[in-house]
N, C-alpha and C positions, 0 to 999 in steps of 0.2 A: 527528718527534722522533727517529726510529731512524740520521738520515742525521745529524741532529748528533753521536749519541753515533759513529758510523763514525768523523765528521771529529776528536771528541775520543781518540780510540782513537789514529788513524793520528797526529794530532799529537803523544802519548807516545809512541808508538815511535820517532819521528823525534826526540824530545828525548832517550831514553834509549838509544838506537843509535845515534844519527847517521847521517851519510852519509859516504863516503871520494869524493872525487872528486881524488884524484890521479892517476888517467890518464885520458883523454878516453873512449876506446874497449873499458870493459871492458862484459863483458856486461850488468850491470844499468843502465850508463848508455847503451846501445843502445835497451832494453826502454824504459827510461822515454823517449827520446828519441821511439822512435817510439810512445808514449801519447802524448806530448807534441803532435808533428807531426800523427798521426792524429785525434787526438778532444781535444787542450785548449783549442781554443775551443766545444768541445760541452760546454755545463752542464745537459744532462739528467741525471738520476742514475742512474748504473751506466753512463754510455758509457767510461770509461777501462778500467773495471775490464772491460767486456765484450770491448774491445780485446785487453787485457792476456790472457785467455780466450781469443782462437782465437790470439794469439800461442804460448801452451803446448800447445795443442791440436795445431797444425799441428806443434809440437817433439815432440810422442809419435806422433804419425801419422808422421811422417817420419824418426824418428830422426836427430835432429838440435839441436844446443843453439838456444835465444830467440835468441841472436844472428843466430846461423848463419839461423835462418828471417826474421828482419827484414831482413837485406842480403841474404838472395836476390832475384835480379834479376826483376824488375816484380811484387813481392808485396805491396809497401806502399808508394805515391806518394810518400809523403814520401823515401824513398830513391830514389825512380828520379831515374838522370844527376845524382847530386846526390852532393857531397864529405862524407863522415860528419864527417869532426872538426868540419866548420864548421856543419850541420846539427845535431850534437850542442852545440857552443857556443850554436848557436842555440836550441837546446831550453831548455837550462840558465837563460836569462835570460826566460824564461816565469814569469810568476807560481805558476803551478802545479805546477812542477818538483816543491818538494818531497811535494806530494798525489801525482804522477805515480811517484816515487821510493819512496814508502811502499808505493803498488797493488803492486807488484815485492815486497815483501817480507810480508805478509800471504797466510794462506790465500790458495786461488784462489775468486773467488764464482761463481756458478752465472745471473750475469743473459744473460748468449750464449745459454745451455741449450746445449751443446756442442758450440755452432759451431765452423767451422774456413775461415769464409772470412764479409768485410761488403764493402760498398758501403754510398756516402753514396745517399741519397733522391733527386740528382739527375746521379746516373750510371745506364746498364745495360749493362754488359761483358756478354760475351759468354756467358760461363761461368755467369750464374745461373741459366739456363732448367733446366739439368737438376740442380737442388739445391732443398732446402725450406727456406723460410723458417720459423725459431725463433722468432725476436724482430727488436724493431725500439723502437730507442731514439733517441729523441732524431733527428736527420737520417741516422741510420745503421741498415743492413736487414740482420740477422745470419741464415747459412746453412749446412745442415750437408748433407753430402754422403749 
């Protein structure tokens, strides 16, 4: 019941705010593009939002803005070797854009537990032998250094 009343929430904010998408490339249509790319075909509950979590995470560890840490280079698949405006058009015609879009402007949720780096369930980079895993949602294994 708690995840309807989420999706009722986020759907009034999105009626009473709306969204601006007049340019392709601003920060918040980055952020949701790569929720979009990364975890929108993951329907376990809390993988966007968990996303959307080591996205800010990685932004206060590194001092650096959401964008600035999604198009750093080989950080999030969905951007490596890949054209953002046309990636981002691509996001946008995702059914779940506008759920993707709201995750960006609500509190941040705490389902990561304060990751700052995931992998899907059927990868293992190099990088996670020396990190602990938090959580793990849905096909994705969330880890905090």
């Amino acid at each position: 019941m708690d995840h309807y009343i989420e999706i009722l929430i986020i759907s009034t904010i999105i009626l009473v705010c709306g969204y601006n998408t007049s340019y392709a490339q601003s920060q918040r249509e980055i952020v949701t593009a790569t929720l979009i790319l990364e975890a929108g075909g993951e329907y376990s509950f809390g993988a966007m939002e968990a996303v959307h979590e080591v996205i800010v995470n990685r932004a206060r560890n590194r001092k650096l803005s959401p964008r600035e840490v999604c198009l750093q280079p080989q950080q999030f698949s969905c951007w490596n070797d890949a054209d953002v405006a046309s990636q981002v058009t691509k996001a946008k015609r995702h059914r779940r854009w506008r759920e993707a879009f709201a995750i960006t402007r609500l509190p941040l949720t705490s389902y990561a537990r304060g990751a700052d780096h995931y992998h899907a369930d059927y990868v293992d980079p190099y990088w996670n032998k020396s990190m602990t895993v938090v959580a793990r949602i849905g096909r994705h294994i969330f880890y905090k250094k």
